[in-house]
LUMBATI-844558 format. One record per atom (N, C-alpha, C): x, y, z; residue in one letter. Coordinates in steps of 0.1 Angstrom, whole numbers, plus 5000, padded with zeros to 4 digits. Atoms other than C-alpha are relative to their C-alpha. Layout:
<sites>
XYZa...
</sites>
This chain:
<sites>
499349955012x111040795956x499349954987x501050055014x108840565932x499050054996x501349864997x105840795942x500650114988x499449905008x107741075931x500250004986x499650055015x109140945898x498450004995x501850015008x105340815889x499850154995x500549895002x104441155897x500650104990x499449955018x106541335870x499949944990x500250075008x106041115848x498750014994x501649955002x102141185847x500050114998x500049855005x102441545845x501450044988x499349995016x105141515814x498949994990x500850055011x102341345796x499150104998x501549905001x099641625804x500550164995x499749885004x101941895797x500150024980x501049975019x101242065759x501650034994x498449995003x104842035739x500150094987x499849895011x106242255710x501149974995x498950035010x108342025692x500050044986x500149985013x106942115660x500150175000x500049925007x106842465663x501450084994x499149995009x108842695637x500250125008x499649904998x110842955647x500150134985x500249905007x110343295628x500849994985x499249975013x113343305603x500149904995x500350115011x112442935591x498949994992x501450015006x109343065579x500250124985x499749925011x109243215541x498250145004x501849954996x106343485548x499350094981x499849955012x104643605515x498850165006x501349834996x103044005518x499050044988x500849925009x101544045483x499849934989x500450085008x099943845457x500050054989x500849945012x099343925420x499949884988x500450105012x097943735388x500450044989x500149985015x098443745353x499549894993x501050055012x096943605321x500950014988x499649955010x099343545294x500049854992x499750085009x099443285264x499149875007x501150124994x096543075282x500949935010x499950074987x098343035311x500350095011x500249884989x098043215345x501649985005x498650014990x100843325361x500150065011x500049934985x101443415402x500750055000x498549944991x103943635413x500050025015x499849964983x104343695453x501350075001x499249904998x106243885470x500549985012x499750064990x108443775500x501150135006x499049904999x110243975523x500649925014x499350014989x112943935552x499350005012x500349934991x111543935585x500550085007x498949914993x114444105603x499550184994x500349945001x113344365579x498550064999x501450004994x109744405589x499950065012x499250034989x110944395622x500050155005x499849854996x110144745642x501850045004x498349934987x113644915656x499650105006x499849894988x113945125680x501350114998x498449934996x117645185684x500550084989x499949965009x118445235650x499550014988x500950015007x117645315616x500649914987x499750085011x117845115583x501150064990x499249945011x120845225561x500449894986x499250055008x121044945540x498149984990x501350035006x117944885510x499649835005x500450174990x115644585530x499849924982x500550115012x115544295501x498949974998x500949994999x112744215486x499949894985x499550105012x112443875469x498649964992x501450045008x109643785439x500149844997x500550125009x108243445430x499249994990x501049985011x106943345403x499649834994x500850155003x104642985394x498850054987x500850015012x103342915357x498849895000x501150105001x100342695349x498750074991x500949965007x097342665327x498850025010x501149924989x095142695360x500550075007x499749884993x095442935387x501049875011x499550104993x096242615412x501149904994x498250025003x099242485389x500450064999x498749894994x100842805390x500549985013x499450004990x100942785424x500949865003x499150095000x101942425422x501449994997x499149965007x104642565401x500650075010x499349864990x105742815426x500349905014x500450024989x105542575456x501449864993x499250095001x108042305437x501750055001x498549924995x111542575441x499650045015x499949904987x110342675475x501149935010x498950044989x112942625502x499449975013x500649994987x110842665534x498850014996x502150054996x107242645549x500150174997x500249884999x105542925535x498650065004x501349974994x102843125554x499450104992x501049865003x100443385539x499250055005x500649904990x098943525567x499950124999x499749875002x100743825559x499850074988x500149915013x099643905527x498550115001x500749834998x098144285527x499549964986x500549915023x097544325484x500249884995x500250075008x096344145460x499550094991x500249945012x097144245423x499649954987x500450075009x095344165396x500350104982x499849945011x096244235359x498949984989x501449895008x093844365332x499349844995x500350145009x093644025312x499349905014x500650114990x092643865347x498250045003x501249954994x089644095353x498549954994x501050115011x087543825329x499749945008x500850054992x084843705348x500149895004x499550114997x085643375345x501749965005x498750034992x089443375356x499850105015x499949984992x088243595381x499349965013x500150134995x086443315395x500949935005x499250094991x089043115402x501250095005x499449964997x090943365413x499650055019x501049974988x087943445441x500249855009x500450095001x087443065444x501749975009x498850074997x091643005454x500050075011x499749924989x091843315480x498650015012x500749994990x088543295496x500049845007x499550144993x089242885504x500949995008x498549984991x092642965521x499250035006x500749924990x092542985557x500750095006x499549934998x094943155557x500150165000x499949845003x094843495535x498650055002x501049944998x092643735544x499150074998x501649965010x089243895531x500750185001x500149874997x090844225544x501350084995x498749955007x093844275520x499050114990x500249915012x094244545495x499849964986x500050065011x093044495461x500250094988x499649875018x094344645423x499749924995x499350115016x094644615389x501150104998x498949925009x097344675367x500349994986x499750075017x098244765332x501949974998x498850005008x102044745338x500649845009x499650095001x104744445345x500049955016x500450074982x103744235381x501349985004x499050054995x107544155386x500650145003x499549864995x108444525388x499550075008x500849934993x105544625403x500650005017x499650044988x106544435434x501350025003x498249944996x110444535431x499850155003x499449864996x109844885440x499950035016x499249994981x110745025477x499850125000x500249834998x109945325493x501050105002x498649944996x111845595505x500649965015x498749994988x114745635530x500549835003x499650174997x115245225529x499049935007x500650044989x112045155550x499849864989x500450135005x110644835545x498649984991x500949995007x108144775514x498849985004x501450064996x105444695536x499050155005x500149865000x105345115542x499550074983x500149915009x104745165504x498450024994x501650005004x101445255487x499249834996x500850114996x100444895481x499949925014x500550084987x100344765515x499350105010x500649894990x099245115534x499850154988x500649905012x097045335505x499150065011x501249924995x095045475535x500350155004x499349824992x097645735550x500250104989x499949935013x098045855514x499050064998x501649935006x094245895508x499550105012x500449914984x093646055543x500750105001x499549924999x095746305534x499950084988x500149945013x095146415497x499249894995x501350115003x092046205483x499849994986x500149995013x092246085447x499249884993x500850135003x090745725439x500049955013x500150054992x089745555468x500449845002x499650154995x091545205483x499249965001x500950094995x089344935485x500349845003x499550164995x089444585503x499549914996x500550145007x088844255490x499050005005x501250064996x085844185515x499550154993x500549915011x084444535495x499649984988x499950005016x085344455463x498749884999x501050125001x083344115462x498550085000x501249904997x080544305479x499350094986x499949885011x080244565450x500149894988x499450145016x081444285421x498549945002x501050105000x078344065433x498750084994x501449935001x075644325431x499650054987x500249985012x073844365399x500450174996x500049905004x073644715396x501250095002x498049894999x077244875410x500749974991x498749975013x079644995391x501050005011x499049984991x082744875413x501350094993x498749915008x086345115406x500949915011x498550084995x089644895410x501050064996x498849895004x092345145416x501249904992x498350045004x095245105393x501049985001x498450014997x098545075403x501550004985x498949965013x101445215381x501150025008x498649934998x105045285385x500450124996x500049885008x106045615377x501550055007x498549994994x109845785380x499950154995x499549874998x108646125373x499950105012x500149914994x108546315406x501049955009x499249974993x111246195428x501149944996x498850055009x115046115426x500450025016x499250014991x117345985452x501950034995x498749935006x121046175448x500049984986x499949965013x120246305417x499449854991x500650065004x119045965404x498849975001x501850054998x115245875396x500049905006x500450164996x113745655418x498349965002x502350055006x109845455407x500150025016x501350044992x107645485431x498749954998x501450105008x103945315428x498650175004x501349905004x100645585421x499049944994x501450045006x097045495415x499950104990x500449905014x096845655378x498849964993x501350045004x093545535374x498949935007x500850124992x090645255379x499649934989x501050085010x089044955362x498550015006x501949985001x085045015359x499449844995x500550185002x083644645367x498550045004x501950024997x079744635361x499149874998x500450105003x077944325369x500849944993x499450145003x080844095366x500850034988x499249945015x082244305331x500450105003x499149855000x084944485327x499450094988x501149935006x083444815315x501150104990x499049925006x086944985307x501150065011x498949994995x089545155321x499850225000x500149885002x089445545334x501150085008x498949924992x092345815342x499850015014x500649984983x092545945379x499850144992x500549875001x092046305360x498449994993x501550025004x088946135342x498949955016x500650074986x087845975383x499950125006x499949934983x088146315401x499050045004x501349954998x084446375404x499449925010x500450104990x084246045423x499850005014x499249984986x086146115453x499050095012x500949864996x083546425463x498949875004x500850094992x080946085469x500449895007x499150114997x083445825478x499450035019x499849974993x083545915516x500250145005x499449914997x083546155542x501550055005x498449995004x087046185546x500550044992x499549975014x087546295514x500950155008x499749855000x089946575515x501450034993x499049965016x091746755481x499750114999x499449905008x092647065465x499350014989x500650005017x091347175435x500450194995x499949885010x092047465412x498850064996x501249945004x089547745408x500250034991x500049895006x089247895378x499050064991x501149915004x087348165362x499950024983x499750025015x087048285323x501350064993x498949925004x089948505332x501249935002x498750074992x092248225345x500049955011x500050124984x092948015379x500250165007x500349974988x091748205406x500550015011x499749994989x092848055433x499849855002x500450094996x093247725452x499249975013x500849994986x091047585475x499649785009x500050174992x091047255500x499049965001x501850044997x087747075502x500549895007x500150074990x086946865533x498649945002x501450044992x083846675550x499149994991x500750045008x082246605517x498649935008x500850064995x078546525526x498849964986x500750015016x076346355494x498549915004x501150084996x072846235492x499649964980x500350025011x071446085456x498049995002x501650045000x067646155447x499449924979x500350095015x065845925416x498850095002x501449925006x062946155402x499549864988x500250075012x061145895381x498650094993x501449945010x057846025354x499949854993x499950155013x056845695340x501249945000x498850075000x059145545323x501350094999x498849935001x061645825324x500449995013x499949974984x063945885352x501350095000x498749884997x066546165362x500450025016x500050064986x068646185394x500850154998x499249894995x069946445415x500950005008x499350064993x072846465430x500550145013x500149894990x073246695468x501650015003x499350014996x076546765475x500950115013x499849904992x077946985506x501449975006x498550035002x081347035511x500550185007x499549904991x083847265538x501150044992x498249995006x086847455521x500350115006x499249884995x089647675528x500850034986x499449975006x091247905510x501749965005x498250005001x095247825502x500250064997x499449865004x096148085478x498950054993x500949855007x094248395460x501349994987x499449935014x095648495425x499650094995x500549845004x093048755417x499050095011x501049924990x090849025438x498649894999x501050045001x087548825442x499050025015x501249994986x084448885468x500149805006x500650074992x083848605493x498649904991x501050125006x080748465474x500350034989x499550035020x082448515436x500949855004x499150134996x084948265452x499349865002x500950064996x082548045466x498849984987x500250025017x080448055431x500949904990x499450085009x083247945411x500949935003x499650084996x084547715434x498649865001x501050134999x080947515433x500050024983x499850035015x081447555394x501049934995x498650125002x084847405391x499349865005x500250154994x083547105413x499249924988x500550055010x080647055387x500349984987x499150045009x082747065363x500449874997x499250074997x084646845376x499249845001x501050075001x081746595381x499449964990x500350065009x080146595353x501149944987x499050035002x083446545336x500049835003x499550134990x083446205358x498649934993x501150075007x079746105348x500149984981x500450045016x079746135310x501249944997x499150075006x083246005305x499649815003x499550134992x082245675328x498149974993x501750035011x078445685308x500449924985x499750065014x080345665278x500549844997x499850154995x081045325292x499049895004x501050084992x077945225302x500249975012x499350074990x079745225334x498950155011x500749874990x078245435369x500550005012x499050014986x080545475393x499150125013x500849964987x078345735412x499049915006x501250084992x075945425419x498550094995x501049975003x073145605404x498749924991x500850094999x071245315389x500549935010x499950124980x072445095424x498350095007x501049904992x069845405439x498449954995x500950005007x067345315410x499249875001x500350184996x067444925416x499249995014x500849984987x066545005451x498950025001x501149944994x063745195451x498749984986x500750055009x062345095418x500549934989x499150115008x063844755409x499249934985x500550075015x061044625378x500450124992x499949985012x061944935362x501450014999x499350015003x065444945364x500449854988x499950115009x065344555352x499550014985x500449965016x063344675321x501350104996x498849925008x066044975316x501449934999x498950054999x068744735321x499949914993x499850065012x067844505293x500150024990x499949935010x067644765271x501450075003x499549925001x070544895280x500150145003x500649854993x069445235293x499950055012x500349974987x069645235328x500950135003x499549915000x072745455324x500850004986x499150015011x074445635295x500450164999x499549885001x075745955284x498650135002x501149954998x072046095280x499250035012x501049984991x071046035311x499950155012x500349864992x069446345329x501050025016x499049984985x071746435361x499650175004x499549884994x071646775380x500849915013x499250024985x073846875410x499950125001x500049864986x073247105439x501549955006x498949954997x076647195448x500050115014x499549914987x077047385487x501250014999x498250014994x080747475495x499950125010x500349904992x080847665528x501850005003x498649965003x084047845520x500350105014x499249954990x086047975549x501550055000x498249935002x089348215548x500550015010x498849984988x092548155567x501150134994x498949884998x094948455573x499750124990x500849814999x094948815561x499050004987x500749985011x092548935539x499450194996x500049845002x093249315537x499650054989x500050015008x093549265504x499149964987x501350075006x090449145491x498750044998x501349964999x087149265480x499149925012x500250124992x084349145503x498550044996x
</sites>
């Protein structure tokens, strides 16, 4: 019997215990970060939500709006805000879960956005592979809005901007381990979608209710903010962004809109022609559409004509507004640095590497394809 006893006794000690750990609903979890910059002192907000509502169901569905609680810690550095935020807290708080990180306009200063790199890439917690904004409107509202039907905020455009872009393509989402990427590199022009609220397009029983829309991007080059550009000034972008791109566009002619047409499978190449010291670039772009609707009689290749004219349009539209910035969101000096980095370094002390002047063509393909009847139609 003393045998025995010993022998439990020894295998208590070797077995691995779990006095400390926390069960789920003692844990505060935070999903979404953002900064501000006001009166020389930073301020955090986070964004915490319920687990319960997180929490898949099966059986049934959500009828009641899931909560959705904000913090907020002041301080003259980024790390007493948090201190600040960390002195009301109730519970252990994890950030594992944090998807987005938002940053507001006054933060996008090189030096606060140092320590703002400097706090989230130290954690071991949050992740390189969150979503990243800016914003020009108020961080405490931004994070109070909720999607539809009561789901849980972790369904709304800032925590999942991909099912949105993958289905109508307008500024492209990008991730912190990205953004850095792109921020570091002398010559890119990074674009940091915007995030806005907006209450004009849907309403729950007859009431408006915000939802969140990328209505723009900030244009960061080499470490400077370069400015600030619409999404109707960005839509030239999207056509190089990726292939996945896939949007709508409006054709139209000198008589009026045409017709609409869906473009898909965007394919882009960039060539640098240099002469000396000059240099001009070209840009290839090839691209699948379908027709959606007709509005007037047109042939098969008039369609196809003034549907690779609208695009250019629409392009050069995107380059000279984002020139007028000194800014190059197509990466067209990034292409220049590459393949002829002393003279870029010379045009980039002068300022000249890119500006509204600079030489651009575009070869435009669109290999237009018609669904359903076409009785009706010249050909």
């Amino acid at each position: 019997m003393k045998r025995i006893l010993i022998t439990v006794w020894i295998i208590s000690l070797l077995l691995t215990g779990c006095w400390d750990n926390k069960e789920v609903q003692d844990i505060n979890y935070i999903t979404a970060l953002g900064v501000d910059y006001k009166d020389r002192q930073y301020i955090v907000y986070v964004q915490m939500l319920d687990f319960a509502t997180v929490a898949k169901q099966q059986d049934s569905k959500q009828t009641n709006q899931a909560p959705i609680w904000i913090g907020r810690g002041k301080g003259s550095t980024l790390a007493g805000a948090l201190i600040d935020l960390y002195t009301t807290n109730q519970q252990r708080i994890s950030w594992g879960h944090v998807t987005a990180l938002v940053l507001s306009e006054t933060v996008l200063d090189p030096e606060r956005l140092s320590q703002v790199f400097d706090l989230t890439n130290r954690s071991q917690e949050i992740r390189y592979t969150k979503w990243i904004y800016g914003t020009k409107d108020n961080m405490e509202d931004l994070f109070s809005v909720s999607p539809f039907f009561q789901l849980s905020p972790l369904h709304s455009l800032l925590h999942e901007p991909k099912e949105s872009y993958a289905q109508f393509s307008f500024i492209r989402p990008i991730q912190f381990v990205n953004f850095i990427r792109q921020y570091r590199e002398k010559a890119a022009t990074v674009v940091l979608p915007s995030l806005h609220i907006t209450k004009q397009n849907w309403s729950e029983n007859l009431k408006q209710h915000p939802i969140l829309e990328v209505n723009g991007g900030f244009l960061i080059k080499n470490k400077s903010l370069m400015g600030w550009m619409s999404r109707s000034d960005l839509l030239g972008l999207r056509w190089l962004a990726t292939q996945t791109t896939r949007a709508s566009i409006i054709v139209q002619s000198d008589d009026g809109v045409t017709g609409s047409i869906r473009l898909e499978n965007p394919q882009s190449s960039i060539d640098v022609i240099r002469k000396g010291e000059e240099v001009s670039y070209q840009i290839h772009l090839r691209a699948t559409g379908t027709v959606q609707s007709m509005y007037s009689q047109v042939s098969i290749q008039e369609m196809k004509q003034l549907t690779e004219k609208t695009l250019q349009k629409e392009m050069f539209n995107t380059f000279l507004k984002a020139a007028s910035l000194n800014a190059d969101p197509y990466g067209l000096s990034l292409q220049l640095y590459r393949t002829h980095p002393k003279l870029w370094r010379k045009l980039a002390e002068q300022k000249e590497e890119i500006n509204d002047e600079t030489p651009l063509k575009l070869n435009i393909d669109v290999n237009l394809r018609y669904w359903g009847q076409r009785k009706n139609l010249n050909r």
